[in-house]
N, C-alpha and C positions, 0 to 999 in steps of 0.2 A: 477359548479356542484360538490356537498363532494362527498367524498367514504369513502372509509374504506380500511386503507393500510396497507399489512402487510409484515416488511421489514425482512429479514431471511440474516443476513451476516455469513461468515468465522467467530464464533464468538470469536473465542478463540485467534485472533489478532489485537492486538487494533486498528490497523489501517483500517480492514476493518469494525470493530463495532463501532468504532469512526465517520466515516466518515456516517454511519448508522443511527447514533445519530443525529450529526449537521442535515440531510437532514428531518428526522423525525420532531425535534423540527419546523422546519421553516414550513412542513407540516400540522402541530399542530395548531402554528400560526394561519395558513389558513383557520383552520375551518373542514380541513380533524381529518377522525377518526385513528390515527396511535397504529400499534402493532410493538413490536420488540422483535424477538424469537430467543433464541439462547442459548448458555452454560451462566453458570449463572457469570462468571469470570467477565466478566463487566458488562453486559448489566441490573443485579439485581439492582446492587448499583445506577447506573446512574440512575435505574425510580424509582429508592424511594429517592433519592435527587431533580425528577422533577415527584411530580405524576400525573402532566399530562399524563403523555405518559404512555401505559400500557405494559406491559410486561410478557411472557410464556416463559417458559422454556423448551429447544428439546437439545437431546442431538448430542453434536459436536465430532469431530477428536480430542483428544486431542492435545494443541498446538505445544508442543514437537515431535506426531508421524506424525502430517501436515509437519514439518518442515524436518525431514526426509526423507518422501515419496517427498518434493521437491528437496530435495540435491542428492537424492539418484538417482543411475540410474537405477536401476532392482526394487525397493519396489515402491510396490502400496500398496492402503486400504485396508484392510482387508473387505472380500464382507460381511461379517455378521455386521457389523458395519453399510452398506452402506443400506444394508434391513431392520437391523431398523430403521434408520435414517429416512428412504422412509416411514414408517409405523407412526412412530409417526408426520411426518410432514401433513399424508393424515388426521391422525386424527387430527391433528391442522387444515385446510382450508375445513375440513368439519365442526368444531364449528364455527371459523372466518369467513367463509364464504367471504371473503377479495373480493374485485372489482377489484386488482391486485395484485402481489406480486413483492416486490422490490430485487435482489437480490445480494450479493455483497460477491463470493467465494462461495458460499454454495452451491456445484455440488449437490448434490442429490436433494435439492430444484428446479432445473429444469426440474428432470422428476417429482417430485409430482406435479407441478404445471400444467405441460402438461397433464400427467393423470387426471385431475380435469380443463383441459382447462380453464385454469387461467392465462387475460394476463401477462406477466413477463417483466417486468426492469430490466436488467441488467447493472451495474456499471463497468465499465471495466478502468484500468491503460492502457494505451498507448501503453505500451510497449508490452503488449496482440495483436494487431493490427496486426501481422506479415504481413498477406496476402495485405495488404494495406500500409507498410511502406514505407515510401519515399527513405530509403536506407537501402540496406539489410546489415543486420545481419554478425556479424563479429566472430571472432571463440573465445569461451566464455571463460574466464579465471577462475572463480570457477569451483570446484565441480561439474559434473567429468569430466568433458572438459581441466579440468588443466593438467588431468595423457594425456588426446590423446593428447595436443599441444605438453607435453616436449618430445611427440616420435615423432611426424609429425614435418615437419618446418611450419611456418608462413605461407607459403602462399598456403601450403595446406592443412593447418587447418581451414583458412577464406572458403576454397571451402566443407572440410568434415564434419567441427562442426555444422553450419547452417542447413547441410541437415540431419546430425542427430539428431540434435531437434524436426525436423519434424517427424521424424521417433521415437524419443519415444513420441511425443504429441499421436502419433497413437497406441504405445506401453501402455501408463500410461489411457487411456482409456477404455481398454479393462473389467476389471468387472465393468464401467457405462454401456457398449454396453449388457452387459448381462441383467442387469436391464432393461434396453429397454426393449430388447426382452422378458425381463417377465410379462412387464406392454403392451407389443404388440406395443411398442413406434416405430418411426423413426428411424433406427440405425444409429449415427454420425461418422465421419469419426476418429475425433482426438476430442481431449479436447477443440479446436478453436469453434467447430462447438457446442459441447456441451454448453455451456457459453454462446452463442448470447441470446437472448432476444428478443421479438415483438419491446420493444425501448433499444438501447443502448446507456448509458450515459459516453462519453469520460469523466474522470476525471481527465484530463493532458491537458495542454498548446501545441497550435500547436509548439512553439518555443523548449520544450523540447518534444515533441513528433510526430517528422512531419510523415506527411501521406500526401498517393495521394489521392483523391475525396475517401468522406465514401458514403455508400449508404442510401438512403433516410430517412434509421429509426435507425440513429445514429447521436446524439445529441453532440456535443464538449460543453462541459458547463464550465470547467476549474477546477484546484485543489478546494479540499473541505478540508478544515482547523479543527482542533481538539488538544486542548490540556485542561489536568486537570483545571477546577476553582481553583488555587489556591493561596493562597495569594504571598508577595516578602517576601523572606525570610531574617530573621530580619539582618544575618550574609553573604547577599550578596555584600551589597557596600563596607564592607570591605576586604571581599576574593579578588573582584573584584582592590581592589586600586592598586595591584602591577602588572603589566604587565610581557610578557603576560597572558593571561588566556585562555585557554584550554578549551574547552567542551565536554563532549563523552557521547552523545545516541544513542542508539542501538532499542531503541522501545520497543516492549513487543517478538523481533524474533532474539535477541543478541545470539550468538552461546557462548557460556561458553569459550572455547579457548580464544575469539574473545578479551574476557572481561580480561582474564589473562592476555594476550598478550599484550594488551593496557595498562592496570595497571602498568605489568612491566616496561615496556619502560619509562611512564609517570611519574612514582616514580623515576626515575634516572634524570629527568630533573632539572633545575631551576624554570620552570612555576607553575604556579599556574593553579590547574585541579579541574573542578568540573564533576564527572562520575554519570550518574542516571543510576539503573538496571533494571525500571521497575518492581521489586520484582520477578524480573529472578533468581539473584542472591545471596549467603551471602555471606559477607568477615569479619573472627575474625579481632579484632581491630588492632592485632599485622601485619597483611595482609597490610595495607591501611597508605599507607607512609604519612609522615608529607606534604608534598606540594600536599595531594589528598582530595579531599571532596566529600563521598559517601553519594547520597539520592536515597530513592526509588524512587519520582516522583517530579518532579518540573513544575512551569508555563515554559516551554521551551522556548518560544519565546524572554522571560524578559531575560532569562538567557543569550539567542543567543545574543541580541543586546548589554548584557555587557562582550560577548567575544571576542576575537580576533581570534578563529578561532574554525570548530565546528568538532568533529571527529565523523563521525556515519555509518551506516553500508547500507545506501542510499534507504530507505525506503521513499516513495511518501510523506508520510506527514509531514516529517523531511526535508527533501530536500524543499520543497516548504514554511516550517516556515523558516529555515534558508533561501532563499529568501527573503521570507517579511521582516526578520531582517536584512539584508544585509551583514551577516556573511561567509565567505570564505568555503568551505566544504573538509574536505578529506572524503573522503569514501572507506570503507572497506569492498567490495560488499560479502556476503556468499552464494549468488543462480542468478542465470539468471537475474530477473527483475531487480534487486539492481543492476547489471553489467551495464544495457541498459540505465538506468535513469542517471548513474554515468559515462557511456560514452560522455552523452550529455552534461553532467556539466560542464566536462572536457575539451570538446571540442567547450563550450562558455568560457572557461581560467576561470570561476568561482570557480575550486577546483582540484581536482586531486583524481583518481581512482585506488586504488589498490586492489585486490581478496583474499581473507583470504590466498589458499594455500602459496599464494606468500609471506606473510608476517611470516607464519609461515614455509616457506624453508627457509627463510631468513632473520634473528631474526633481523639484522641491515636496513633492507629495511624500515621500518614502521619510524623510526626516521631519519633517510637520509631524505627522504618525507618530513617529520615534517617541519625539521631545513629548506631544502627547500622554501617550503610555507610562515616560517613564515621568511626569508629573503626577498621575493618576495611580502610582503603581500599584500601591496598599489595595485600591479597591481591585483589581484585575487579580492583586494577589490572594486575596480573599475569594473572589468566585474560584480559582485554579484551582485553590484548597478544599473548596465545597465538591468540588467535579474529584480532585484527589480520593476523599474520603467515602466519595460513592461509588470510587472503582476500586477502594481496596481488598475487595474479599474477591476481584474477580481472577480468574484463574482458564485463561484461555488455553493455554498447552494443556492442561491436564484436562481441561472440560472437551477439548476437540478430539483428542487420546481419546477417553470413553467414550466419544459420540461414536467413532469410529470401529471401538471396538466394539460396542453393541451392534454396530451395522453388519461388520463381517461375521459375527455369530450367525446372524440371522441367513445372512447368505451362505454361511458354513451348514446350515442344517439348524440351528436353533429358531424353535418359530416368534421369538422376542420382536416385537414391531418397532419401527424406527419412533413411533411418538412415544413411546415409553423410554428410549432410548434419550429423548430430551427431555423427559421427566425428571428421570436419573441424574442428566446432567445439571440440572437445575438446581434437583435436591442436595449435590455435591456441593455448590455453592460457585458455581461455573458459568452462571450467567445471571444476570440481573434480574 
């Protein structure tokens, strides 16, 4: 049975309008009617290079004051921002009239769509999952968990950091909880509660994201893949001939320090470095040392496979292309999620994880690591290989595709339950 779907991500990060995209086009495919609404920063250009898929414009967080409100520990959104957000999204699923709405970050999309009793999809990273983790949370090294640990020791920061993320998830909700109560909504406890969905679509590997049993209407489908169509660049196998080579992306959520700091270091080596900014950043020519090669955006994954080691800031879609290339990772986590993901990497000996503050107390820390890794690199590149070959069969777009379409059957009229729904997707060979 088609519908008409209309996907509302975080849009102004490419990793949550990336993964947006992939799952839409496969929808497309399908024979579904797909919309994608969001800031115009990508989601414009991507539907007029594929006009299938249609496209509206609502306005987002800007990506810089999202990134903020996440690092930060006392800023939240601005509520005026959040009321219109809520206003222009009611008048969008009053034209769309959408059969569901898919959504992936876009907090205020979950009270419009509740207010319009519209079922929701929600996409979720793993590392979201708290209340279900198979091992609890450990005391956070970024931003601002960095200043409590250098006052606490270690082992009573693993007991005080954990419980105070709880405590601002309940903190950093609070003008959503007012929206509620304007729209006469449920009032949620924390941002956990806020974010669930009628179906929720795990977009992480049980292996980097273990959990105890989810409940029935949550779906593990696996990483969902995204990078630019773009060609090889004419001047890669040459950069590439001298070992080794270096890689550093940061996504479209690189912290400006993140990029100096790396630069620096990287320009004093022997390697051969290729840096993409995303069009986050500029550097005069005089900036960008002889052994650095800066591009806005590259095919990543080409690049990964002809590096010898990748430095990124451990972003889910970075981390899981460096996977499929088999490329060793440092990661240079700037906020919570990037911590949790880069724990796990760490602790398959795939890479090694350090926290911005740490590298910026400690200007020799980030190059110690380096030389590290790449003496070691055989063994790092043997775990990446092991984690490679156990995410080969996984097939996230086409596994979140049928999660979905089994769900809208059901709310179309067919009486198919959502846990059959990830039976199916399982049997498909769609999640682990």
């Amino acid at each position: 049975m088609k519908g008409r779907i209309l996907f509302a991500p975080a849009s102004t990060v490419l990793a949550h309008a990336g993964r947006c995209l992939m799952i839409a086009r496969e929808l497309d495919r399908r024979g579904h009617h797909v919309l994608l609404a969001g800031a115009a920063r990508f989601l414009r250009e991507w539907t007029l290079q594929d006009p299938r898929l249609s496209y509206v414009e609502l306005p987002d967080v800007p990506a810089g004051e999202g990134l903020r409100i996440l690092r930060s520990l006392w800023k939240r959104p601005d509520e005026r921002w959040l009321h219109a957000h809520v206003r222009a999204e009611l008048e969008l699923l009053d034209r769309a009239r959408p059969d569901l709405v898919v959504v992936d970050f876009r907090l205020t999309m979950f009270i419009s769509a509740r207010v319009r009793r519209i079922p929701i999809v929600s996409l979720l990273g793993g590392r979201w999952l708290y209340p279900y983790a198979a091992r609890p949370y450990r005391a956070f090294r970024t931003a601002p968990a960095f200043w409590v640990r250098r006052l606490l020791r270690e082992h009573i920061s693993d007991v005080v950091i954990p419980w105070g993320f709880r405590w601002l998830l309940r903190y950093k909700i609070r003008p959503y909880r007012r929206l509620l109560a304007h729209y006469g909504l449920e009032p949620k406890r924390d941002l956990w509660e806020l974010f669930l969905g009628d179906l929720n679509l795990v977009l992480d590997s049980e292996l980097l994201a273990p959990t105890h049993p989810l409940p029935e209407n949550f779906v593990r489908v696996g990483p969902v893949h995204w990078e630019p169509s773009l060609p090889e660049p004419e001047w890669l196998a040459e950069w590439t001939s001298r070992r080794p080579v270096i890689y550093v992306t940061l996504g479209s959520t690189g912290h400006p320090r993140l990029f100096r700091r790396v630069l620096d270091v990287l320009g004093r080596t022997p390697y051969r470095v290729i840096l993409t900014t995303g069009g986050q950043i500029s550097f005069a020519p005089e900036e960008i040392p002889e052994n650095v090669r800066v591009e806005a955006f590259l095919p990543g994954r080409l690049v990964m496979e002809r590096s010898d080691l990748v430095i990124c800031h451990g972003g889910a879609g970075t981390i899981y292309q460096a996977i499929a290339a088999g490329t060793p990772c440092l990661i240079v986590a700037t906020h919570f999620e990037q911590e949790l993901l880069g724990q796990e990497v760490e602790e398959q000996g795939a890479g090694r994880m350090l926290a911005l503050p740490e590298i910026l107390a400690d200007p020799m820390r980030l190059s110690r690591t380096l030389e590290e890794m790449l003496e070691h690199r055989e063994a790092y590149a043997q775990n990446i290989r092991r984690l490679q070959r156990a995410h080969r069969a996984l097939d996230g777009v086409k596994a979140a595709a049928a999660a979905i379409e089994t769900f809208l059957s059901d709310r179309l009229g067919n009486r198919e339950p959502v846990s059959t729904s990830a039976r199916l997707v399982l049997e498909a060979g769609g999640g682990p």
